[in-house]
gemmi code that builds the backbone of each chain (N, CA, C; Angstrom):
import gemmi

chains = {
    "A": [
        ("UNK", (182.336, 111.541, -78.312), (181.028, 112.216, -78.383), (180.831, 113.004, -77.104)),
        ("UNK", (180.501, 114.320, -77.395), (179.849, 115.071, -75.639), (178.464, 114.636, -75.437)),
        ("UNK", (178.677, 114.831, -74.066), (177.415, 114.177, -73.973), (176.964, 115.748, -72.953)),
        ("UNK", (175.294, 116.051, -72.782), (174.668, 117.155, -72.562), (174.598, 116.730, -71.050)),
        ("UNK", (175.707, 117.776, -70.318), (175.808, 117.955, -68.725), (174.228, 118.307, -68.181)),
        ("UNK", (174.172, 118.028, -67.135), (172.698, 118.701, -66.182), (173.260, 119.950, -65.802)),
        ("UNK", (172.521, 120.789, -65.435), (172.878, 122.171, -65.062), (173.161, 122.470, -63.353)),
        ("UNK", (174.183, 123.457, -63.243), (174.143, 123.182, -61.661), (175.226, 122.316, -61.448)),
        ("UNK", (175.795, 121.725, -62.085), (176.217, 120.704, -61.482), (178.065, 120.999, -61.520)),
        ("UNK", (178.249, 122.432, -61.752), (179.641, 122.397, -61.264), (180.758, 123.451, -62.137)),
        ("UNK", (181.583, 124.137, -62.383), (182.453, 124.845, -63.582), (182.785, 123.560, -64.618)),
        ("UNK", (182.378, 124.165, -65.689), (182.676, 123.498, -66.694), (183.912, 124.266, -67.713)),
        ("UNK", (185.036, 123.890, -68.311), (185.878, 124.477, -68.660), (186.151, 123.532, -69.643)),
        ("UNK", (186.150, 123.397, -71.092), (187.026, 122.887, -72.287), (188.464, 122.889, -72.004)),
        ("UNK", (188.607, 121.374, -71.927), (190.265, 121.025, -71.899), (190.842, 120.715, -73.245)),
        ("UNK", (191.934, 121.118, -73.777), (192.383, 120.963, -74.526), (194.059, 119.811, -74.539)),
        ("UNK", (193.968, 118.663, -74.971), (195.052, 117.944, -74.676), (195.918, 118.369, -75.825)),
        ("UNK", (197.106, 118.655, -75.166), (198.243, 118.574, -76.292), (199.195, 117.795, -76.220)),
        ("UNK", (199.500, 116.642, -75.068), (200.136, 115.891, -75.743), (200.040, 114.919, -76.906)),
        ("UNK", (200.863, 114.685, -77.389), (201.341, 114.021, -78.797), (200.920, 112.868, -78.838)),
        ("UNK", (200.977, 112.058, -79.910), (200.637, 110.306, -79.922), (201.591, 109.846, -79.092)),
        ("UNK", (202.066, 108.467, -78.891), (203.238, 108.002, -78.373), (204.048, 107.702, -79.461)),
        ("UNK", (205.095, 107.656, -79.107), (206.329, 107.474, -80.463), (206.467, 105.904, -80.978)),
        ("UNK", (205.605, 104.844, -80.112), (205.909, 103.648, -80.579), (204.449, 103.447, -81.692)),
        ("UNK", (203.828, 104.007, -81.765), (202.853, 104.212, -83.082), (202.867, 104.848, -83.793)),
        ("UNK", (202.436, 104.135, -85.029), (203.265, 104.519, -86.027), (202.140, 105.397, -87.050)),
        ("UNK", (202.593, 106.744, -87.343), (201.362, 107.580, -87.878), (200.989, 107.725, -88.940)),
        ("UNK", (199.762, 107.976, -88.730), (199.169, 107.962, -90.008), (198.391, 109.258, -90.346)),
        ("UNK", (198.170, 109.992, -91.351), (197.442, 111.381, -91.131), (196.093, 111.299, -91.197)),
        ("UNK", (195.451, 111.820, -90.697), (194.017, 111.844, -90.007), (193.321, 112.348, -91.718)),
        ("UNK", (191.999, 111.568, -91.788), (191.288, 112.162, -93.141), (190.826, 113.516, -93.185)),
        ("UNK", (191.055, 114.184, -94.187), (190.705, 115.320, -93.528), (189.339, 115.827, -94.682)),
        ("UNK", (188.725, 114.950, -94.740), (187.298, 115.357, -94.946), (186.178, 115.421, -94.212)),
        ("UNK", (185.629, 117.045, -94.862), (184.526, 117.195, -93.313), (182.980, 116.395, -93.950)),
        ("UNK", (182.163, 116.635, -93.169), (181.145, 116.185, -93.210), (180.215, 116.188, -94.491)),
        ("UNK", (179.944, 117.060, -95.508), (179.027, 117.321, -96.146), (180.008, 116.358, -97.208)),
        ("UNK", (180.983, 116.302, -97.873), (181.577, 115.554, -98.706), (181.570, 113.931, -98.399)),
        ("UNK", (182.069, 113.860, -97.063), (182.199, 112.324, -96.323), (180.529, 111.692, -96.693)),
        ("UNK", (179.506, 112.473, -96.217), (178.361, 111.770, -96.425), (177.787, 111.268, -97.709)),
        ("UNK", (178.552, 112.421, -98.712), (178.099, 111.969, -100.165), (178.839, 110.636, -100.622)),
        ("UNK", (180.248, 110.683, -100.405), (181.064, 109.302, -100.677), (180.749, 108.474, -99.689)),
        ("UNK", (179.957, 108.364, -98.872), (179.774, 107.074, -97.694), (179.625, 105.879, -98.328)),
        ("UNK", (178.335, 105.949, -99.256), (178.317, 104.465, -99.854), (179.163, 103.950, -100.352)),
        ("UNK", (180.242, 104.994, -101.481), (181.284, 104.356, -101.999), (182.628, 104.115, -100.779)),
        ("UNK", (183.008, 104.824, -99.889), (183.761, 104.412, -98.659), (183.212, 103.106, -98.378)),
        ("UNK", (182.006, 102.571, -97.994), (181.086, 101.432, -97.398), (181.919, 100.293, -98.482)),
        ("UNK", (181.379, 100.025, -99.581), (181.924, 98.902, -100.354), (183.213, 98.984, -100.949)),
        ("UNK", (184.060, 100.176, -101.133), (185.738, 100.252, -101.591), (186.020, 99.530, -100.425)),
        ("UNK", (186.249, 99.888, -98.889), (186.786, 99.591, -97.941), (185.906, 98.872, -96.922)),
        ("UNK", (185.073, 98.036, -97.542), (184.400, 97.021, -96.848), (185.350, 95.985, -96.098)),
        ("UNK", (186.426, 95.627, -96.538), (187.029, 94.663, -95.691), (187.513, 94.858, -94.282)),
        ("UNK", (188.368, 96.617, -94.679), (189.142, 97.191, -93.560), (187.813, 97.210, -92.432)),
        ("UNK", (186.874, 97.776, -92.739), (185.661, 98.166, -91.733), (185.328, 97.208, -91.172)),
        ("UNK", (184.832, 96.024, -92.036), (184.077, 95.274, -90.931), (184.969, 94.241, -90.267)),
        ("UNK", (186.642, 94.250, -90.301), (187.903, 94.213, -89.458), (187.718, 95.033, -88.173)),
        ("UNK", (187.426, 96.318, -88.317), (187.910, 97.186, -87.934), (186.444, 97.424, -86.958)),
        ("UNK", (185.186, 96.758, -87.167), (184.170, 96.804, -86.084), (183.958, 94.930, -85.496)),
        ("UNK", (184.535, 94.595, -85.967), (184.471, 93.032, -85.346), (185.543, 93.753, -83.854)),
        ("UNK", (186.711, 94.375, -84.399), (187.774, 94.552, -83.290), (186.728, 94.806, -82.327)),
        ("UNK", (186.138, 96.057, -82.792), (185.587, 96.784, -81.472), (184.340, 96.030, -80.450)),
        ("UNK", (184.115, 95.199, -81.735), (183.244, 94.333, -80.210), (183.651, 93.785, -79.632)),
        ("UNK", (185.151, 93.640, -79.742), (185.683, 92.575, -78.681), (185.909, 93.857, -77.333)),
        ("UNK", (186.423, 94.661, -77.543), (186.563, 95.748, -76.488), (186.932, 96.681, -77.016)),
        ("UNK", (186.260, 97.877, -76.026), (186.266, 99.312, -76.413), (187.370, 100.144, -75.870)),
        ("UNK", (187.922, 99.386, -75.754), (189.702, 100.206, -75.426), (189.921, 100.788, -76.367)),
        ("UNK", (190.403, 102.028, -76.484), (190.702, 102.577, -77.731), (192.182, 102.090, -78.479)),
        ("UNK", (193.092, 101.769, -77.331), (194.311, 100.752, -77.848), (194.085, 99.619, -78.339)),
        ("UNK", (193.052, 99.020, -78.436), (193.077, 97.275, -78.542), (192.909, 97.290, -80.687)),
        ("UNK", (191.844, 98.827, -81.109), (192.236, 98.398, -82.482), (192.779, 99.757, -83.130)),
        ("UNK", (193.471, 99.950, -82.785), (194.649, 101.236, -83.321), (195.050, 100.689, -84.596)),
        ("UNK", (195.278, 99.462, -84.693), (196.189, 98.482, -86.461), (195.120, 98.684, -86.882)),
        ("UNK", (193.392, 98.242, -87.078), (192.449, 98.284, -87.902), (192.323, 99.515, -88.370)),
        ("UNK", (192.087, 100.466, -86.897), (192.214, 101.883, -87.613), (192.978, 102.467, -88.320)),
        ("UNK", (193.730, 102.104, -88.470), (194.909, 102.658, -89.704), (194.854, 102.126, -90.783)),
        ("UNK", (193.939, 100.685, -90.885), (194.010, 100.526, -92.106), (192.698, 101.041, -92.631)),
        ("UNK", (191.689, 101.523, -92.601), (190.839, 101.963, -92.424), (190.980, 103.471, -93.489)),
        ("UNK", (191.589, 104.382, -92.175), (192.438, 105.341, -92.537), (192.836, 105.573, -93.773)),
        ("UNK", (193.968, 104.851, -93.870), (194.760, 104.333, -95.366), (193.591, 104.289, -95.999)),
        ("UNK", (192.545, 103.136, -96.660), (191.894, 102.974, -97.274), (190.789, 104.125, -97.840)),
        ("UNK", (190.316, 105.041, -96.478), (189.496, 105.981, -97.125), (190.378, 107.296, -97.836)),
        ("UNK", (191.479, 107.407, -97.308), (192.512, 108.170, -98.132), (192.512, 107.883, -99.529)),
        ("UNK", (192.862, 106.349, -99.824), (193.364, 106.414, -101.154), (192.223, 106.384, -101.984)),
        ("UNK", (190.691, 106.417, -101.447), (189.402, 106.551, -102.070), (189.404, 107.882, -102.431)),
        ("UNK", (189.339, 108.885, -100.901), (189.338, 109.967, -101.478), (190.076, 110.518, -102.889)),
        ("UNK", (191.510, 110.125, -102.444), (192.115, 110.683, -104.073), (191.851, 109.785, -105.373)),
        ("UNK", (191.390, 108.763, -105.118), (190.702, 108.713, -106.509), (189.162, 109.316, -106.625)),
        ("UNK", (188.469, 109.444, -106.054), (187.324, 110.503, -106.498), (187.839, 111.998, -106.740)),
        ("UNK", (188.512, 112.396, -106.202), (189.178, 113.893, -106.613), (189.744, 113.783, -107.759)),
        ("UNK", (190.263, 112.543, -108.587), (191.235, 113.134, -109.578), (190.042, 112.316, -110.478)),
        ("UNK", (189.556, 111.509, -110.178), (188.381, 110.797, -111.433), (187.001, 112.014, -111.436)),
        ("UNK", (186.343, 112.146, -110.103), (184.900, 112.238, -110.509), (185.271, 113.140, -109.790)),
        ("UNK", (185.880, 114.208, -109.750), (186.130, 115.533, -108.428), (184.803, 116.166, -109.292)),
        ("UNK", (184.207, 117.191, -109.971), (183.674, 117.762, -110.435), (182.126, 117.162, -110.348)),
        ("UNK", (181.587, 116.047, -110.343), (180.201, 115.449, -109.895), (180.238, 115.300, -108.396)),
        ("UNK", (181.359, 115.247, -108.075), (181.323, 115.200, -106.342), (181.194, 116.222, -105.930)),
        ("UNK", (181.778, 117.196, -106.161), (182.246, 118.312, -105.620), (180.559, 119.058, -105.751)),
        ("UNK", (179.795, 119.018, -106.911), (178.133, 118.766, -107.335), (177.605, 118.561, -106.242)),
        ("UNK", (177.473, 116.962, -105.867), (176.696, 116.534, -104.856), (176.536, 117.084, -103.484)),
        ("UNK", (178.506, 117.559, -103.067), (178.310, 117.610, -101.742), (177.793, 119.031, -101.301)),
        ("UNK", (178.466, 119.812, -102.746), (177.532, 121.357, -102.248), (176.037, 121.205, -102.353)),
        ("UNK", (175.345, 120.422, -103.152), (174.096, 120.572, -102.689), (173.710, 119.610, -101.307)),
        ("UNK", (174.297, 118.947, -100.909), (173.949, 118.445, -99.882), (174.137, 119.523, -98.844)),
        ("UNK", (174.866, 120.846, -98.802), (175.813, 121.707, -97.755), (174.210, 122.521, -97.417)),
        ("UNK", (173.775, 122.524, -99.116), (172.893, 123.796, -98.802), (171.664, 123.034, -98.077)),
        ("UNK", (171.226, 121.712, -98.517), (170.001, 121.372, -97.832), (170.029, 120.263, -97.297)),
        ("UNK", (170.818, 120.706, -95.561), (170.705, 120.279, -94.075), (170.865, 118.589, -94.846)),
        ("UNK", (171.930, 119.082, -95.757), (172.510, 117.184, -95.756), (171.740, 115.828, -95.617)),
        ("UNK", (170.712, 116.314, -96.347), (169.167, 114.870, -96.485), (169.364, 114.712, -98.104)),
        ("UNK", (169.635, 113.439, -97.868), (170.041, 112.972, -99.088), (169.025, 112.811, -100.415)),
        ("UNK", (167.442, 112.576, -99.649), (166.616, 112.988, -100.781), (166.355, 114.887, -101.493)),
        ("UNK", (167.063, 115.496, -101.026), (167.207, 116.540, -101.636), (167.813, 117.063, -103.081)),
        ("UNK", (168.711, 116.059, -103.024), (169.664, 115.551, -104.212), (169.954, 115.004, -104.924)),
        ("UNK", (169.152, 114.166, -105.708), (169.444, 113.155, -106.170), (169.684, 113.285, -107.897)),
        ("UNK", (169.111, 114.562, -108.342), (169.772, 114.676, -109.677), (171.289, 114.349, -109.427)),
        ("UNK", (172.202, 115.687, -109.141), (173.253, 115.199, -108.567), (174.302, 114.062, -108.259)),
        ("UNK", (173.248, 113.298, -107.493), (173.698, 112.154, -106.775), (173.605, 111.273, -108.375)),
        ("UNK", (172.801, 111.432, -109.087), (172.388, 109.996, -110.256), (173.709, 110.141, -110.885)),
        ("UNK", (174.312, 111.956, -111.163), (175.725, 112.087, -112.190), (176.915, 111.171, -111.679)),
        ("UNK", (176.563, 111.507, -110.067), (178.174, 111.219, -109.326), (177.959, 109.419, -109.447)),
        ("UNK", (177.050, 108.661, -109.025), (176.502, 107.152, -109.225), (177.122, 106.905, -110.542)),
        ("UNK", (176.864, 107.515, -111.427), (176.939, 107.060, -113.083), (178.991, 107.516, -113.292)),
        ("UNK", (179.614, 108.379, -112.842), (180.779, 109.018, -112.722), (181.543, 107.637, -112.000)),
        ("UNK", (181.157, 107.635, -110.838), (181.978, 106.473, -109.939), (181.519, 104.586, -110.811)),
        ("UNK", (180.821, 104.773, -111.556), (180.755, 102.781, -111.766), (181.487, 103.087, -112.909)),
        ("UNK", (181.457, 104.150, -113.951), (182.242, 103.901, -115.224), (183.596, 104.069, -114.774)),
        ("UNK", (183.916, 105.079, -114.302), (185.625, 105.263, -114.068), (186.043, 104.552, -112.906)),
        ("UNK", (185.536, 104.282, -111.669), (186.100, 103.511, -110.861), (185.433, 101.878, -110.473)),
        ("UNK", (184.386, 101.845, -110.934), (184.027, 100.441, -111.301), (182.872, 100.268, -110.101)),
        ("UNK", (182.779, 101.292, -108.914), (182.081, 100.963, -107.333), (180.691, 101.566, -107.690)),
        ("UNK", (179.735, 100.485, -107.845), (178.276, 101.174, -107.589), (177.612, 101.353, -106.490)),
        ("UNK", (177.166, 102.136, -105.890), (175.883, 102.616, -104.448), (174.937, 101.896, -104.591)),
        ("UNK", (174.850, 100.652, -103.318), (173.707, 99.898, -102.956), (173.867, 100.242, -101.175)),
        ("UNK", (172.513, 100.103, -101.062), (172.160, 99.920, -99.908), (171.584, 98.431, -98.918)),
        ("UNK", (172.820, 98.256, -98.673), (172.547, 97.071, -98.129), (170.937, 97.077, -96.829)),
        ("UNK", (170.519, 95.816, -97.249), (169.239, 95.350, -96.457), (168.041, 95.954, -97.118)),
        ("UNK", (168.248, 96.235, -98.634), (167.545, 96.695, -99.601), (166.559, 95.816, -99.688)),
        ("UNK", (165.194, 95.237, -99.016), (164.440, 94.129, -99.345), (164.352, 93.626, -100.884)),
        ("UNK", (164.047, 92.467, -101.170), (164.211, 91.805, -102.455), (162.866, 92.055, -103.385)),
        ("UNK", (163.232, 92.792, -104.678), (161.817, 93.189, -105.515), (161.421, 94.411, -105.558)),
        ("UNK", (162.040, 95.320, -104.421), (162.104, 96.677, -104.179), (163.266, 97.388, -104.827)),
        ("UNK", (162.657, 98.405, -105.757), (163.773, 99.648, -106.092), (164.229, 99.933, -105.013)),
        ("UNK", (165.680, 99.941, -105.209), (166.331, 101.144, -103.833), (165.369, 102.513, -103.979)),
        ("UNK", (165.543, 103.488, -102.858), (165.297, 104.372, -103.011), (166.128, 105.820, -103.631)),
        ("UNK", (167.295, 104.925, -104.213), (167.850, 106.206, -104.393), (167.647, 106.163, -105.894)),
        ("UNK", (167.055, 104.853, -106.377), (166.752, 104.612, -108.519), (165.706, 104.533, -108.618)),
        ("UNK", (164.446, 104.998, -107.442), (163.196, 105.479, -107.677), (162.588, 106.480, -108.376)),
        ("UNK", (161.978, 106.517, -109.261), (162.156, 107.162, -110.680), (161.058, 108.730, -109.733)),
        ("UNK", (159.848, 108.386, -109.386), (158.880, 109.271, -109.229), (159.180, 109.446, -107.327)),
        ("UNK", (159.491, 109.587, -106.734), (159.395, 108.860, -105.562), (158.326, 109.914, -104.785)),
        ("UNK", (157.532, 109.164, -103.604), (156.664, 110.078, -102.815), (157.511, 111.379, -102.067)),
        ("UNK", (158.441, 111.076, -101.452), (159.225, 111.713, -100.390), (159.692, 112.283, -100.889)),
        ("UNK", (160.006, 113.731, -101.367), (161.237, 114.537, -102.094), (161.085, 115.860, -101.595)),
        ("UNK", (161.600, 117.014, -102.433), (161.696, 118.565, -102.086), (160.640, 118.998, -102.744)),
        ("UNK", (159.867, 119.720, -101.415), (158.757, 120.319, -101.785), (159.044, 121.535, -102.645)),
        ("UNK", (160.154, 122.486, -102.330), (160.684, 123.430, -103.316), (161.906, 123.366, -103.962)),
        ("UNK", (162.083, 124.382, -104.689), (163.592, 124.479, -105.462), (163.380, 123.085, -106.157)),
    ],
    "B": [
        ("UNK", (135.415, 158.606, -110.154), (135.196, 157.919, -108.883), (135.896, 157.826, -108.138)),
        ("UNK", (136.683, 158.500, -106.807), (137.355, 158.348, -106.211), (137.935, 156.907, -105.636)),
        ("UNK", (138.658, 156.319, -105.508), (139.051, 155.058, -105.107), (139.826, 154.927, -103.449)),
        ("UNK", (139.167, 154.184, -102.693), (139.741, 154.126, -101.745), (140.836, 153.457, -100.976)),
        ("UNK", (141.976, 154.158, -101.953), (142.999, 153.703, -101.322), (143.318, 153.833, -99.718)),
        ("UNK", (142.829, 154.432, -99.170), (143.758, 154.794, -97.957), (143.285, 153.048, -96.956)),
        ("UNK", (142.328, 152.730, -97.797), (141.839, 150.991, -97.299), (143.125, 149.774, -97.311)),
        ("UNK", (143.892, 150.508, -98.311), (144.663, 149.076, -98.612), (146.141, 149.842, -97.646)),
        ("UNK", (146.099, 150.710, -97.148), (147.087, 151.095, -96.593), (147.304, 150.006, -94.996)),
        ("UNK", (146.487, 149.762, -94.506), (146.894, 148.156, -93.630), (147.970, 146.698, -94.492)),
        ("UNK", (147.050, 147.093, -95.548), (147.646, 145.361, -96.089), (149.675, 145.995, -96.651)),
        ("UNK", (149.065, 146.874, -96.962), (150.882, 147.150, -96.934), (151.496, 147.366, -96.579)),
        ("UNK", (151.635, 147.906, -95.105), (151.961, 148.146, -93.517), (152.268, 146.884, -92.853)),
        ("UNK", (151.300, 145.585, -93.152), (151.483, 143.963, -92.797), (152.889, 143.615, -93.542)),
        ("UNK", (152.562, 143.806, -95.477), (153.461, 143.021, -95.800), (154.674, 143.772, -95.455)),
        ("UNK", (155.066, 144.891, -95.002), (156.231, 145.516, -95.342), (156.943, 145.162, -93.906)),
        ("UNK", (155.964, 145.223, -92.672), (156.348, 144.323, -91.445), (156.832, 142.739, -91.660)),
        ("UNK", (156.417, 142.257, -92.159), (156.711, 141.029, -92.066), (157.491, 140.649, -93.124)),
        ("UNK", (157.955, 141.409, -94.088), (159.065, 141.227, -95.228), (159.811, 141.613, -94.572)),
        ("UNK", (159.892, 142.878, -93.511), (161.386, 143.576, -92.980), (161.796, 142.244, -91.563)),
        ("UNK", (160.878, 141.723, -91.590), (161.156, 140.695, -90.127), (161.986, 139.808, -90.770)),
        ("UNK", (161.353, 139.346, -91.476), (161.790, 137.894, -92.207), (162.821, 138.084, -92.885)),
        ("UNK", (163.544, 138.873, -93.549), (164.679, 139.560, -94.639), (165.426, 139.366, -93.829)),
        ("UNK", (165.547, 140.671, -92.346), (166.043, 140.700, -91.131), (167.153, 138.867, -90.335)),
        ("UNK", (165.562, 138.521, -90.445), (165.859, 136.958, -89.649), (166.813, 135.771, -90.583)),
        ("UNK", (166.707, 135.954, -91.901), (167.258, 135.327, -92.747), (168.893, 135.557, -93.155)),
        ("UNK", (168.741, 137.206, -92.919), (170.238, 137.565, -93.187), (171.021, 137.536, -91.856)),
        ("UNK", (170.445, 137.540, -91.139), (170.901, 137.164, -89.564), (171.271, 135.565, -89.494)),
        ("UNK", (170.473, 135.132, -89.981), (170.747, 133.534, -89.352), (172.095, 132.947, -90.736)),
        ("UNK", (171.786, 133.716, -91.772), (173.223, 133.193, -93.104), (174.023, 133.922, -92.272)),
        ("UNK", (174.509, 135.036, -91.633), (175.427, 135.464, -91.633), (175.971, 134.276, -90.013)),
        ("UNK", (175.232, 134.224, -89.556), (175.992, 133.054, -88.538), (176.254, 131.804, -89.006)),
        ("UNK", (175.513, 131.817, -90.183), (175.850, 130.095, -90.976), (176.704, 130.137, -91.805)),
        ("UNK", (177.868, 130.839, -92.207), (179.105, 131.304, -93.096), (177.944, 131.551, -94.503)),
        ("UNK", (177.033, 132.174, -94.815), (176.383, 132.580, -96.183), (175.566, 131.387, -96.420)),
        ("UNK", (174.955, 130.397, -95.264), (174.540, 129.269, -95.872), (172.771, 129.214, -94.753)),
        ("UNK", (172.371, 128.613, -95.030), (170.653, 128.642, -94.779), (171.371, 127.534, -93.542)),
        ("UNK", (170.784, 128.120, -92.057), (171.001, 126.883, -90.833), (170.622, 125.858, -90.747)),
        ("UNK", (170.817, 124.720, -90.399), (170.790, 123.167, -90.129), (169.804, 123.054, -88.861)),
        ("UNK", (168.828, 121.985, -89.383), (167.586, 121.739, -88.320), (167.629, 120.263, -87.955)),
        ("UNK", (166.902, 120.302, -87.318), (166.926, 118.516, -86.938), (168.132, 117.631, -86.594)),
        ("UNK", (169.118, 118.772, -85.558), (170.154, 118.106, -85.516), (170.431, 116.986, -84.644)),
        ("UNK", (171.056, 115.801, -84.546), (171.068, 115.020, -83.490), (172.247, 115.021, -82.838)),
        ("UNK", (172.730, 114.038, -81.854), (174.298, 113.667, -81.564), (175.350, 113.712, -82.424)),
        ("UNK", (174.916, 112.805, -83.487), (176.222, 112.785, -84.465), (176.224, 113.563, -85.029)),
        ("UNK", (175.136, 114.476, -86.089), (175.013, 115.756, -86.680), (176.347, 116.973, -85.731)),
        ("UNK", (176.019, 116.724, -84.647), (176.637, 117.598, -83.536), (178.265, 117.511, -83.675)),
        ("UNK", (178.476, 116.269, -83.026), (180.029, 115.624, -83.553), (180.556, 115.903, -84.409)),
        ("UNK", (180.108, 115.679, -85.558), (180.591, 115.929, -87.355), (180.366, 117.108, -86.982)),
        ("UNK", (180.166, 118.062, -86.706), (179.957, 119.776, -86.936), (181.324, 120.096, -86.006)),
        ("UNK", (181.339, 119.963, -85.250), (182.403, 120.118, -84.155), (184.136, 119.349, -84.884)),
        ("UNK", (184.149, 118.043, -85.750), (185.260, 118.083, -86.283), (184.772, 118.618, -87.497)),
        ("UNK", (184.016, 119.170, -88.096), (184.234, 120.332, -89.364), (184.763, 121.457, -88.365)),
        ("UNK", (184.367, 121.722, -87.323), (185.579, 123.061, -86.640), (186.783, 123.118, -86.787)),
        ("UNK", (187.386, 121.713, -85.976), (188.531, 120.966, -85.818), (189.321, 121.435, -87.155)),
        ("UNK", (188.361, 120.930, -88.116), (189.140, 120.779, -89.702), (189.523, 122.038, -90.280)),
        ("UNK", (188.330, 123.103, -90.149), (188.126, 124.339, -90.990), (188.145, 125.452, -89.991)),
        ("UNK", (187.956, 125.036, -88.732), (187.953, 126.345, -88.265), (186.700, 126.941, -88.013)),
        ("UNK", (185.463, 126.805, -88.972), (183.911, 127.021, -88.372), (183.379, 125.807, -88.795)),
        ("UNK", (181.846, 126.153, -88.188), (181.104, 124.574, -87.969), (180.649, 124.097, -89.391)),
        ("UNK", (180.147, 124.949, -90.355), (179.917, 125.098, -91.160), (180.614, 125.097, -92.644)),
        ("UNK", (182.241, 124.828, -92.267), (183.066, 124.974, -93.539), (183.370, 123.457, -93.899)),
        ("UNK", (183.894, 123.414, -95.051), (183.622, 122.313, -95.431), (185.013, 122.391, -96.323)),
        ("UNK", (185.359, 120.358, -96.453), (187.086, 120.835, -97.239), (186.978, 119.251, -97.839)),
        ("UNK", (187.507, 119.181, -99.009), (187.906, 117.778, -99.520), (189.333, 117.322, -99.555)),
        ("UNK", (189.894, 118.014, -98.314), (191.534, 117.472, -98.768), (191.416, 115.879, -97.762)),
        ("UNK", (192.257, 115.143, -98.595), (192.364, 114.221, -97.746), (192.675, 113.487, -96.970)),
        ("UNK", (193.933, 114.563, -96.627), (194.848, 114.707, -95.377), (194.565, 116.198, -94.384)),
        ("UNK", (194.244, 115.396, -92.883), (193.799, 116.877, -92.183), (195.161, 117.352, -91.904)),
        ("UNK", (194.428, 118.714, -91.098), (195.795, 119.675, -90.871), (196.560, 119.012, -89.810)),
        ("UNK", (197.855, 119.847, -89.350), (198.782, 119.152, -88.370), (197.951, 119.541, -86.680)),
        ("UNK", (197.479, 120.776, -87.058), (196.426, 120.834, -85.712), (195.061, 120.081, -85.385)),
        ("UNK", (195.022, 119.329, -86.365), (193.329, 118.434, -85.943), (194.178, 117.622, -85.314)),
        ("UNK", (194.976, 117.157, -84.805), (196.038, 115.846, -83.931), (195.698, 116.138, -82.299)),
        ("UNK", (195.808, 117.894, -82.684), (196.054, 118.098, -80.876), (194.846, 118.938, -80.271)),
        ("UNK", (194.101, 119.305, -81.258), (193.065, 119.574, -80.936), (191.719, 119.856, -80.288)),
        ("UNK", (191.246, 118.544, -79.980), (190.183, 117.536, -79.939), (190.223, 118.456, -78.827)),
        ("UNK", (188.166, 118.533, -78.156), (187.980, 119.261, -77.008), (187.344, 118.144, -75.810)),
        ("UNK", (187.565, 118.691, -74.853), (187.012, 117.610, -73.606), (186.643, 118.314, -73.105)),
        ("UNK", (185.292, 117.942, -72.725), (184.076, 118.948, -72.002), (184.504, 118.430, -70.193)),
        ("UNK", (185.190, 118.927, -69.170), (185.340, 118.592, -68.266), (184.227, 119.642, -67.190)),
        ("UNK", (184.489, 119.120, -65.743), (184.005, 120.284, -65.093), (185.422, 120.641, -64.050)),
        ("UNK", (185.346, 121.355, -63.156), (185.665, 121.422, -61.956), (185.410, 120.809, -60.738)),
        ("UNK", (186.271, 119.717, -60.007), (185.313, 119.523, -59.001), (185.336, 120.286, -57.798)),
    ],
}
model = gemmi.Model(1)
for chain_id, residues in chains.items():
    chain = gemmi.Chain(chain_id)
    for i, (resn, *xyz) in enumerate(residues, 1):
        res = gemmi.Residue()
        res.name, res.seqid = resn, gemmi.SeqId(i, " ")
        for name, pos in zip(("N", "CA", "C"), xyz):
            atom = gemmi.Atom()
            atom.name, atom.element = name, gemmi.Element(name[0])
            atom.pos, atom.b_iso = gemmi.Position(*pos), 0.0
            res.add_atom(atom)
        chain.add_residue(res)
    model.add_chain(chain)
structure = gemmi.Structure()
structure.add_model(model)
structure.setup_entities()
């Protein structure tokens, strides 16, 4: 993460590292989904690869060395990979839905939710993973199967 | 009865100012947003994720579902240093 320098305080110049990984780790290819798609599949990333993750943040509380969980992260990795290609070859066309409307409006998820109900209904029949939000209090609709809800798009 | 138009000649002088501003400001701000309406309320991570959509696509704003990145998002990555 950058973090916002004070001013004054010196030449600032973007470094660019090019050396390589080290050769005794073993690679894996980086996900290469950007943001507006990643946010629409989050929930389903969250419970497909619930195990790898919360592996993979237990590591990090033990220490923030970035070497100490390099193995979690890869499995991690792996895992949201082989999610991605099953939403591309099952529900590519309701996804592909969601995330452009999420592109157009500043990626707030109550903007979308027609959308979002196809891709929900797309991902439990063909891949079996439904969207909950964990710490959902008990007796309460989620907010995303709130039929009328207060909070929504004032236009469009 | 003559009608006095030359009265309403303000109110259409306003809207035609402030349609040419706003048209102006809109096609200005899509054309820096790759054809897309700009992003408000951004925070840290908003920031981050925009910066590897660069990484990925090349602008801040592009967007890709492959699910393997390119061979250049590896070497990429930027580090905000200074000089001392």
């Amino acid at each position: 993460m950058t973090t916002q320098y004070p001013r004054g305080t010196g030449f600032k110049c973007d470094f660019v590292d090019q050396t390589p990984m080290p050769a005794d780790v073993p690679h894996v290819d980086e996900l290469g989904v950007t943001s507006a798609p990643l946010k629409s599949a989050a929930f389903f990333l969250g419970s497909f690869c619930k195990d790898y993750n919360e592996d993979f943040m237990l590591c990090k509380s033990e220490s923030r060395d970035p070497a100490h969980c390099l193995k979690e992260g890869r499995k991690v990795t792996r895992c949201a990979i082989d999610l991605i290609n099953k939403m591309r070859e099952n529900c590519g066309s309701e996804w592909d839905a969601h995330w452009e409307c999420l592109d157009k409006r500043n990626q707030e998820l109550y903007h979308c939710r027609q959308p979002e109900r196809k891709l929900n209904e797309c991902m439990f029949d063909k891949l079996g993973i439904k969207k909950v939000i964990p710490g959902t209090p008990e007796g309460r609709t989620p907010i995303h199967e709130k039929q009328s809800p207060i909070y929504k798009s004032i236009q469009k | 009865m003559p009608v006095p138009w030359e009265a309403l000649i303000p109110f259409g002088l306003l809207t035609a100012m402030f349609g040419a501003a706003g048209t102006l400001m809109n096609v200005s701000q899509r054309a820096q947003n790759d054809g897309k309406a700009p992003r408000y309320k951004l925070d840290s991570w908003e920031e981050s994720m925009m910066e590897r959509d660069r990484r990925l696509t090349g602008s801040k704003r592009g967007q890709s579902t492959n699910p393997l990145a390119p061979k250049e998002f590896s070497l990429n990555s930027v580090w905000q240093t200074e000089n001392l």
